[in-house]
N, C-alpha and C positions, 0 to 999 in steps of 0.2 A: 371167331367161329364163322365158316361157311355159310350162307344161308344164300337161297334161292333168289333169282333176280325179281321175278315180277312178283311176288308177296310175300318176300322177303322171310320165310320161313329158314328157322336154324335149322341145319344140318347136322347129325352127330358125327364127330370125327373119329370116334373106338368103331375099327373094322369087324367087330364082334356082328356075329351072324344077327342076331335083335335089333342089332344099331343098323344092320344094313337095311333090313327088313320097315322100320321107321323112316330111314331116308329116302327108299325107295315108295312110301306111302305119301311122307311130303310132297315128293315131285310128281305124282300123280296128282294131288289137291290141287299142286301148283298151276297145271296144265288146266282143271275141269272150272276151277274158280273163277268167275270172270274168264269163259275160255275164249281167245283170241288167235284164230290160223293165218297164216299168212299168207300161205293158197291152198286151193282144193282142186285146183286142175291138172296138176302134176301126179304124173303116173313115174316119172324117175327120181329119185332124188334129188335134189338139187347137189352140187358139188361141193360148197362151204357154207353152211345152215350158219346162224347166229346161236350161240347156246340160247337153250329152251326153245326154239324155235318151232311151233307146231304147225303140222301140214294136216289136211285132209287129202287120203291117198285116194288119186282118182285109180277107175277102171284099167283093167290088164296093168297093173304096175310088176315092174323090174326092177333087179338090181337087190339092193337090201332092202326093199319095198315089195320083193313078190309077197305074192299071195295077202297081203293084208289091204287088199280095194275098202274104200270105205272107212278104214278106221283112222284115229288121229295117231299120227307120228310125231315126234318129238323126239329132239337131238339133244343130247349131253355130251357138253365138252371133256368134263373130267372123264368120263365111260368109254367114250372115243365109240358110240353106238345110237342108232336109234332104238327108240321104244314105241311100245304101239297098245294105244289105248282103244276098246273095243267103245262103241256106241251104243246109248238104250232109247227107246222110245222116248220124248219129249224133252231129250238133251239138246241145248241151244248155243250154239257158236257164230262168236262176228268174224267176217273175213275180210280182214285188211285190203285186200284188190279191187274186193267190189265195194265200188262209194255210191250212196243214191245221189239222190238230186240234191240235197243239202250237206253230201263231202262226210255220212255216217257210213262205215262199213254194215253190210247189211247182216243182217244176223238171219242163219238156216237154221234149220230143227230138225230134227231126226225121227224119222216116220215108223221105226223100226225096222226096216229092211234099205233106209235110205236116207241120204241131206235129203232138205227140200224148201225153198223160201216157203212162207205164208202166202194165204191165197190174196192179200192183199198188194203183195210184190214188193222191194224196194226196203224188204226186211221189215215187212207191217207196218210204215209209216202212215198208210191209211187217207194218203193226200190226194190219189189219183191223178200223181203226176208219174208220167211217162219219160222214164230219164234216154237223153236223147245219146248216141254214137256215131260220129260224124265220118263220114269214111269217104275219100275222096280218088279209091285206088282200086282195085280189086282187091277182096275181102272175102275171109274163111270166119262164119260166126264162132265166139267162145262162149260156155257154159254162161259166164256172167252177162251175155248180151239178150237172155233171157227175162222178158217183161219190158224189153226196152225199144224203141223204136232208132232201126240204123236211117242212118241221114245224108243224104247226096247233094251235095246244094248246088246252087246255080252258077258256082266260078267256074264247077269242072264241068265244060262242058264232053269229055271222053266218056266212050261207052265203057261201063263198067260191068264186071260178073262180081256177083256176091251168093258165095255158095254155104248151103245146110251143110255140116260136115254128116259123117254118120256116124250112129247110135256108137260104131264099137269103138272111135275115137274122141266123141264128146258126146258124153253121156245127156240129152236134157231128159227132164222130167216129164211124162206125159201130163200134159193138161199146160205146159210152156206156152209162151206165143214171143213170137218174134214179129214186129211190123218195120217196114220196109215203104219210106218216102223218095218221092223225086221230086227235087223243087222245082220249078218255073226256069225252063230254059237248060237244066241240065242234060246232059248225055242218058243214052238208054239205059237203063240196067237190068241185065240179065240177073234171074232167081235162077242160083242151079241146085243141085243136089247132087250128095255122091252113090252111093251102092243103094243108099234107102230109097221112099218113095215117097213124091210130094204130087198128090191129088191137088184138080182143078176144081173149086167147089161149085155144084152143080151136074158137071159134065163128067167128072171121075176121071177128067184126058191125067195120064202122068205127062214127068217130062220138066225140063226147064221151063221157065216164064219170063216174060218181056214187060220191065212195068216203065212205061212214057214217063215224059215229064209233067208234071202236077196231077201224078199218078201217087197212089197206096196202096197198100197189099198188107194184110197179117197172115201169117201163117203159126197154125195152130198144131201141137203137137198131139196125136191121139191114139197112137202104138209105139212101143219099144222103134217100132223102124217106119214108121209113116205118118207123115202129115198132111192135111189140107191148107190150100191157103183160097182168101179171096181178098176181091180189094176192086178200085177203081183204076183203068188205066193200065189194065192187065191182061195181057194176050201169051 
């Protein structure tokens, strides 16, 4: 008998309209159980899914993916189709891409109109550690770089840009923060931004930002499309 990979649930093999109607309840259990996604930033589908494989569909998706933003997707081999599970208030999923600081995929929760980590970060680990992203190149942030502080270190000494993408192509959560280090003797790095707006705090200057080396900066997210940042070592 068939039965599902990750909780092993039998399958009925009578194609009788009841038995489909049970199979297709299984593999929904299968999905919300223990639910586990394997990304939430793709807005296209990936090209070869692993059977079962579940996604959270990010913003503007394409493809066999339109119009279902937000919800989980999940592939089946035998069906040769995705499915698409709607989301409710206080449903909780770990996402295999983003690991904290001790290598656990973090787990988001669902606000009712949206994913969204714990206000603890780090998938509520509750440790107050700030998991670092080391970036040594020019650098476009991703969803999961949120709550984490990117990191420039001292080998590279080139100026670097490390740009806020915008709202309509990486969706963050308002109330995000993304902090931005330069260690001792590294090259400049340019804060940019693209269509949105990153206020100077204090001064409200928009615009790019310059942060030195053994300079900080966080930037805080506080509208759909603007953020403030402040920090030390920041022009």
């Amino acid at each position: 008998m068939t039965a599902t990979s990750k909780l092993a649930l039998e399958l009925l093999q009578n194609n009788a309209a009841n038995q489909t109607l049970a199979n297709l309840t299984f593999m929904t259990l299968n999905q919300l159980v223990q639910c586990v996604i394997v990304d939430k930033d793709l807005a296209t589908p990936p090209g070869s899914p692993a059977d079962e494989a579940a996604y959270i569909v990010a913003g503007s998706p394409t493809g066999a993916w339109s119009g279902q933003a937000g919800k989980i997707a999940y592939w089946s081999a035998a069906a040769g189709a995705w499915s698409f599970i709607t989301p409710a208030k206080g449903w909780r999923a770990s996402v295999l891409d983003e690991l904290d600081a001790n290598n656990v995929p973090k787990v988001y929760g669902h606000t009712g109109s949206a994913w969204a980590l714990p206000e603890t970060g780090g998938g509520g680990s509750g440790t107050g550690n700030i998991p670092q992203n080391s970036q040594s190149a020019n650098y476009t942030l991703i969803l999961g770089d949120a709550g984490k502080h990117i990191f420039h270190p001292s080998v590279d000494t080139t100026a670097r840009t490390w740009t806020i993408p915008a709202n309509a192509s990486v969706a963050f959560n308002v109330g995000d923060t993304v902090t931005f280090v330069n260690q001792n003797g590294a090259g400049v790095i340019t804060i940019a931004i693209t269509t949105d707006t990153m206020r100077l705090a204090v001064s409200g200057a928009t615009g790019s930002r310059t942060l030195a080396a053994n300079g900080m900066a966080t930037a805080l997210k506080v509208t759909a499309t603007e953020w403030i940042i402040s920090g030390v070592g920041l022009t």
